[in-house]
KOLRODO-273296 format. One record per residue (C-alpha): x, y, z; residue in one letter. Coordinates in steps of 0.001 Angstrom, whole numbers, padded with zeros to 6 digits, always signed. Layout:
BEGIN
XYZA...
//
This chain:
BEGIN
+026994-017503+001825X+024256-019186+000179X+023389-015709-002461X+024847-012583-003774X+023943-009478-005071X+025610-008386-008347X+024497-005249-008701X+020915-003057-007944X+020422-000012-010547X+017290+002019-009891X+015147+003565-012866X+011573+005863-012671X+008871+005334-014800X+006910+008897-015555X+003460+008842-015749X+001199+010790-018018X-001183+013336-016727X-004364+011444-014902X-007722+011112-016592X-008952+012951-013113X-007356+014109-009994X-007663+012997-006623X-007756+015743-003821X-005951+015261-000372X-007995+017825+000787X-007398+021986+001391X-006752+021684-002841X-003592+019748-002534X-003772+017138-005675X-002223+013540-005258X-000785+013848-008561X+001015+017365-008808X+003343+017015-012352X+006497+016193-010145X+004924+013586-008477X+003847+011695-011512X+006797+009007-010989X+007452+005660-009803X+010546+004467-008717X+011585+001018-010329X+014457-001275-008772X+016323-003896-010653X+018278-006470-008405X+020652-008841-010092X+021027-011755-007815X+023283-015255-008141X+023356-018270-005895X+026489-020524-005001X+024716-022864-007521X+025455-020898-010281X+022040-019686-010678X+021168-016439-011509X+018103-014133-012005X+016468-010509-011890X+014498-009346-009114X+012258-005596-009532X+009948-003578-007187X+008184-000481-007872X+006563+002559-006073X+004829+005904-006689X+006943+008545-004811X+004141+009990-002882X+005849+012368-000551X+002322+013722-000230X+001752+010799+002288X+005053+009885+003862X+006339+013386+004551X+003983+015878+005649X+005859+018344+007293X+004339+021814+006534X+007930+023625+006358X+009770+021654+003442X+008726+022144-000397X+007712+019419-002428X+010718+019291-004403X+013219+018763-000907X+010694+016207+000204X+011425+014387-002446X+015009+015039-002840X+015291+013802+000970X+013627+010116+000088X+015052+009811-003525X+018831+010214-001604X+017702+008029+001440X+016727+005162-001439X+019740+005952-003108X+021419+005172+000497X+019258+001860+001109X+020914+000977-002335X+024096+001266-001401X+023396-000371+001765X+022498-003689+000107X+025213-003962-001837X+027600-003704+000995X+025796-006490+002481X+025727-007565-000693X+026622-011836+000484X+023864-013653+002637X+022251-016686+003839X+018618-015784+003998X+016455-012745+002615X+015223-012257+006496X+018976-012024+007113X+020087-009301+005219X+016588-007247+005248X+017081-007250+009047X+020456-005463+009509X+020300-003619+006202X+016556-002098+007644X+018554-000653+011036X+021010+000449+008995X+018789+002327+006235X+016862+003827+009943X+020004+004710+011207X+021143+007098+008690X+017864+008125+008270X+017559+009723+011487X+020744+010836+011570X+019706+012926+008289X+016588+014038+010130X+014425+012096+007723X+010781+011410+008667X+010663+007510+009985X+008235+006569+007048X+010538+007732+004510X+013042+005525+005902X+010377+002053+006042X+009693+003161+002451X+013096+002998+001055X+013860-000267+002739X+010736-001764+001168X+012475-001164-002126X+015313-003272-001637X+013558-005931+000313X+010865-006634-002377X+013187-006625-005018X+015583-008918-002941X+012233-011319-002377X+011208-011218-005716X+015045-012649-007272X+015000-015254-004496X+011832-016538-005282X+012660-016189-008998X+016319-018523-008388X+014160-021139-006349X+011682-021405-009408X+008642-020337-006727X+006162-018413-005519X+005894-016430-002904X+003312-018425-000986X+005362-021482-001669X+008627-019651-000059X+006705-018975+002910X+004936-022355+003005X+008400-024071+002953X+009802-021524+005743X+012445-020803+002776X+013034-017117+003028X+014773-017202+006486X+011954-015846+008875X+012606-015368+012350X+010359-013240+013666X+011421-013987+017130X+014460-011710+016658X+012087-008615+016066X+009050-009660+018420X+010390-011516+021199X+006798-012551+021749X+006761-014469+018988X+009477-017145+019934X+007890-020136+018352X+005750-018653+016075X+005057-021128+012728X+004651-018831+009552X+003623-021340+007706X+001001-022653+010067X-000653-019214+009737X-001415-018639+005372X-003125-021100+004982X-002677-024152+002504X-003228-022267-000713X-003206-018200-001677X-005808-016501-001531X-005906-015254-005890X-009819-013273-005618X-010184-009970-003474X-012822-007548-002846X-012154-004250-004228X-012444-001066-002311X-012778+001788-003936X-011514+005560-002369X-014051+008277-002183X-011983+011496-002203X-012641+014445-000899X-013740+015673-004097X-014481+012969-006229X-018039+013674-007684X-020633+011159-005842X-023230+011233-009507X-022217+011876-012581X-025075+014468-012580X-022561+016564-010504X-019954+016970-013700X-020587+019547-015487X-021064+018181-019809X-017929+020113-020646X-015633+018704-018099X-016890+014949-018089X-014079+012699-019745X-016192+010373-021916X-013626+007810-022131X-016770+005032-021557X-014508+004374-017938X-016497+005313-014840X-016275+009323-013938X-018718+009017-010364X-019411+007040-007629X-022434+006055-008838X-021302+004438-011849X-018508+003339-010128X-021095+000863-008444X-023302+000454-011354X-020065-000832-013992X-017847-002510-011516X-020189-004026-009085X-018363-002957-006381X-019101-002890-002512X-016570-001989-000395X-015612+001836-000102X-013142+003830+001839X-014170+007288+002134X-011542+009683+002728X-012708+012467+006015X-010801+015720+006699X-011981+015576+010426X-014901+016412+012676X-016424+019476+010871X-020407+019912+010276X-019528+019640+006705X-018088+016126+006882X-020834+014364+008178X-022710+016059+005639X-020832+015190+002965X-020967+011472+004416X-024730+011475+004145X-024942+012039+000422X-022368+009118+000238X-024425+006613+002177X-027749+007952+000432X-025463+007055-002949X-023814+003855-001592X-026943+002276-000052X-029217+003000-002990X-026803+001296-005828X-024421-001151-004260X-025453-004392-002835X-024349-005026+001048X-022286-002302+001486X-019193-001942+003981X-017221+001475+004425X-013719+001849+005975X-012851+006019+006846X-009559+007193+006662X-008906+010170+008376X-005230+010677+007029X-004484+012522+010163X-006661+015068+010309X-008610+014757+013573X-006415+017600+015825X-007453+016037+019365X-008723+012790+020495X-012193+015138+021746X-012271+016297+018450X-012349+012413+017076X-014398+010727+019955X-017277+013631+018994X-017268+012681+015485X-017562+009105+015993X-020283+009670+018467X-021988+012448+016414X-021772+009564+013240X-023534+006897+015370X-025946+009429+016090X-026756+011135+012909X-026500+008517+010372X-027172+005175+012450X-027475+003443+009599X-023981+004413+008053X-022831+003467+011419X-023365+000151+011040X-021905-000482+008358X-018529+000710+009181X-015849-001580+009431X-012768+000760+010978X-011242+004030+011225X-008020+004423+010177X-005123+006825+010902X-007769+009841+012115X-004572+011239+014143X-001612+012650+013393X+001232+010342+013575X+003066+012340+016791X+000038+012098+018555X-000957+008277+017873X+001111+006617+020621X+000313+009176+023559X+000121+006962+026783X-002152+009590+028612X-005071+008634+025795X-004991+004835+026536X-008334+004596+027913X-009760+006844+024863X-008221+005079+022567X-009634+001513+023660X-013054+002774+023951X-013179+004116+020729X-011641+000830+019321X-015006-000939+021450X-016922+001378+019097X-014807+000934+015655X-011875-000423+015296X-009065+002253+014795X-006616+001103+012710X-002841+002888+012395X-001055+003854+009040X+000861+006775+008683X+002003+005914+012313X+003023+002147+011365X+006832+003765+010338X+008426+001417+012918X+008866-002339+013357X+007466-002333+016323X+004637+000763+015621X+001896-001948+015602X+003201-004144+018993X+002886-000466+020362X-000496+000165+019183X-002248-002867+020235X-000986-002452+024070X-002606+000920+023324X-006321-000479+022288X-005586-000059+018818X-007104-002718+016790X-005543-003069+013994X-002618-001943+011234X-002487-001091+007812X-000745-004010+004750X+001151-001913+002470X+004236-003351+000779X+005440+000110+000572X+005957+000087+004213X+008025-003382+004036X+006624-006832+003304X+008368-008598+005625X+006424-006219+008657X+003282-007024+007197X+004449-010505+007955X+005868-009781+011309X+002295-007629+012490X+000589-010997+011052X+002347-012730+013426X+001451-010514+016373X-002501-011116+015389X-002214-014462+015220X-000477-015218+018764X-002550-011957+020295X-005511-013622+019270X-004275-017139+020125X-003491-016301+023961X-007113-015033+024315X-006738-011215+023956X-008557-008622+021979X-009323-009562+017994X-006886-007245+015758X-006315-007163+011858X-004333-006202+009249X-006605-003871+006476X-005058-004119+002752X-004520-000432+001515X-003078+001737-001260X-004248+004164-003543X-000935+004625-005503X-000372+001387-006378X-000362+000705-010307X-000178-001685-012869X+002130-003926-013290X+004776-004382-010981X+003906-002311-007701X+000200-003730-007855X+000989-007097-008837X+003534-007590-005889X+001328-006241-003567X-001667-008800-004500X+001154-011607-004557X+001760-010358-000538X-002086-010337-000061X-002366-013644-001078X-000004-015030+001513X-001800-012765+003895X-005152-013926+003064X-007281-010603+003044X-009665-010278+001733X-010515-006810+000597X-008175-004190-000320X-007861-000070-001548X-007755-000612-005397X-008337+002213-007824X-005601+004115-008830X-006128+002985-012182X-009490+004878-011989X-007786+008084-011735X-005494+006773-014815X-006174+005954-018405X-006283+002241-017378X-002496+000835-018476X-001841+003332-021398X+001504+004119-019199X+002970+000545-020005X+004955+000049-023494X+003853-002185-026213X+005977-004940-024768X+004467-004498-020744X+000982-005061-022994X+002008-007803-025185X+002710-010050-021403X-000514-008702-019682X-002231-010217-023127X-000176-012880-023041X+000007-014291-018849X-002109-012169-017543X-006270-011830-018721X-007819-012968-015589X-006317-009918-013996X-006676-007115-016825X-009112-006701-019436X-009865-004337-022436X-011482-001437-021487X-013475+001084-023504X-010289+002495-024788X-007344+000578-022899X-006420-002215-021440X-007511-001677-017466X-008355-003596-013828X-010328-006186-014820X-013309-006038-012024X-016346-008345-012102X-019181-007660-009411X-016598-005853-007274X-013640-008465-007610X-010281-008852-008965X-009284-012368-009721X-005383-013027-010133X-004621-016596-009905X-001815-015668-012858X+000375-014285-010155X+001417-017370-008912X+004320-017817-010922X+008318-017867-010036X+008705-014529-007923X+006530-012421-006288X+003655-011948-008465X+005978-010715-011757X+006029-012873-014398X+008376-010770-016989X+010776-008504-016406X+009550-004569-016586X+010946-002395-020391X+013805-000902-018799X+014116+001069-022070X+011113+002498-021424X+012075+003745-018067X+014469+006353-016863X+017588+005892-014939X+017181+007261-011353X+020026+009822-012104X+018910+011045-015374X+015482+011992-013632X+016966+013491-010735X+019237+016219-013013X+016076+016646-014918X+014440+017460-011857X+017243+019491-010352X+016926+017354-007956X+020782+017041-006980X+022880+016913-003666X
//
């Protein structure tokens, strides 16, 4: 036994109302009052040197996105995942002594998908609550070592053996594939709802915001200099395409070289239904064409690994690269995919950092023995300030992306959820990162970029431990809730 963990306690952080909503599309919001939440984990960790130290995560509890069965309310969506991370806790701490982080995230993850499906819970539910435990385990080891992630991976000091998920990769050197240094400056892309107003013209004077923060695409592009979008499409209707026009007549006037990801969040029915859209898009706006970089998720999760659409699915990957997310809720979703013609898989740490590592692996020896090219895309909306946004730049930098989804603080008043004493370390560690706003503290983006070399520190990407006063504790929120067993 070379660690232990002490003891885990979970806590959720509630979030005030947004500055402006973000629309999933047929009126649902993303942030409906009992979704306004993020779930916070503490891990207390020790080492058989006597060492000791903290290790957190953090997540939005967007059961919008993981669950989207049309039978279940809200409210026993989330009581489902709150129980099954409640479960992934309790899990942990019976495996509570270990030699390696890979170690114990391996058989506690079967475990967590175990009980998961024997509770009937949807398989993405189950990769999320894993991911809690797992980056909160990472982040303490790191913290004990006194290093960085990148340096834990560099030094092949977190235990990965990839070979026991991916037989393929039998051989496969981690540390031969990040690089010699993190990658600390990304390209932000920024999420075009289905809603959002494309110029502020389009905002009626009463209901604009006038914080001085940017309320339209347009200004989006004209403060923040960005150039990379992802548009959000609810499938292969007349009034999509349309839509998609006035966005490229926006995008290609104001930003400078443009690139566009779509993410169809599932809502392409049929793989007719999708191979007519992207043929109707190279048609109808050539130019937008062009300039698109993938397609991700446009079918439903169920229908994403059908064998008889093989052939479909690699010619439309010839076309654009289609790229899986909602679908990625195994460890071996993405080893699937690619024998499919799938090109490439979604990064999010809320899926489980240690995948993200693992489908790394699988582009690097795919590529390696000749095959077809295949990626990893960085995404999240949901991700916020500090801890869930900071650990998943930290993973990006061992990953080496360079772009990623990131502007949930957009929809936000910037960091005005964070106490006076989360504020006093962004001013203190963290300025390259943050900046004042026109009223708060917010992203600090600079001709499109985010710059976060301060996130190198002991850990993964934290520097300072999150106000626990200033959160609640898991149970205290669920009776609030009446969210109980």
């Amino acid at each position: 036994m070379a660690y232990r963990i002490e003891n885990i306690e979970l806590y959720v952080r509630e979030m005030p109302a947004p500055r402006m909503d973000f629309r999933l599309g047929a009126g649902k919001s993303l942030f409906p009052p009992i979704l306004r939440s993020a779930l916070t984990t503490r891990l207390l960790l020790s080492d058989t040197r006597g060492r000791s130290a903290f290790g957190c995560s953090a997540d939005w509890l967007s059961v919008g996105w993981l669950d989207k069965r049309p039978d279940l309310l809200t409210e026993e969506k989330l009581q489902e995942l709150v129980a099954l991370v409640e479960t992934a806790r309790d899990v942990y701490l019976e495996g509570r002594e270990f030699e390696t982080p890979f170690d114990l995230w391996l058989a506690a993850h079967g475990r967590i998908v175990e009980i998961s499906r024997e509770r009937g819970c949807v398989a993405l539910c189950a990769a999320f609550a894993s991911a809690q435990m797992e980056r909160a385990l990472v982040d303490a080891v790191c913290r004990v070592e006194g290093q960085t992630l990148f340096e834990m991976v560099r030094r092949d000091a977190l235990g990965f053996s990839p070979e026991r998920v991916h037989p393929e990769l039998d051989g496969f050197r981690l540390q031969d594939a990040v690089g010699n240094a993190p990658r600390t400056r990304f390209h932000v892309r920024h999420t075009v709802g289905l809603a959002d107003p494309l110029e502020l013209a389009e905002v009626p004077e009463e209901e604009r915001i006038g914080d001085g923060e940017p309320e339209s695409l347009d200004q989006v592009i004209e403060r923040l200099g960005v150039s990379y979008f992802k548009v959000k499409v609810s499938g292969g209707q007349a009034d999509t395409v349309s839509r998609l026009s006035r966005i490229w007549e926006v995008v290609k006037t104001k930003a400078r070289d443009p690139w566009i990801s779509l993410d169809g969040n599932e809502a392409f029915l049929s793989f007719a239904e999708l191979r007519e859209f992207v043929q109707r898009l190279e048609t109808d706006i050539p130019a937008l064409f062009k300039r698109i970089l993938f397609v991700e998720q446009p079918l439903p999760r169920d229908l994403t690994f059908d064998a008889d659409a093989s052939d479909l699915i690699a010619d439309l990957s010839s076309l654009k690269p289609v790229v899986i997310d909602e679908a990625d809720d195994q460890l071996d979703s993405f080893r699937r995919a690619l024998d499919l013609g799938y090109r490439g898989v979604s990064h999010k740490t809320c899926k489980g950092f240690f995948k993200s590592l693992l489908n790394h692996g699988l582009c690097a020896i795919r590529e390696g023995n000749g095959g077809t090219d295949c990626f990893l895309t960085a995404e999240d909306l949901t991700n916020m300030p500090l801890v869930s946004l900071q650990q998943d730049l930290a993973a990006l930098g061992v990953l080496g992306l360079t772009h990623v989804e990131r502007n949930a603080q957009h929809f936000f008043h910037g960091l005005s959820h964070l106490s006076p004493k989360e504020i006093a370390c962004v001013e203190e560690h963290h300025t390259d990162l943050y900046a004042r706003g026109a009223s708060t503290w917010t992203l600090n983006i600079e001709n499109g970029e985010v710059e976060c070399g301060s996130l190198q520190c002991p850990g993964m990407g934290v520097r300072s431990q999150p106000d626990w006063e200033a959160l609640r504790p898991l149970a205290a929120w669920r009776q609030s809730h009446r969210l109980l067993d």
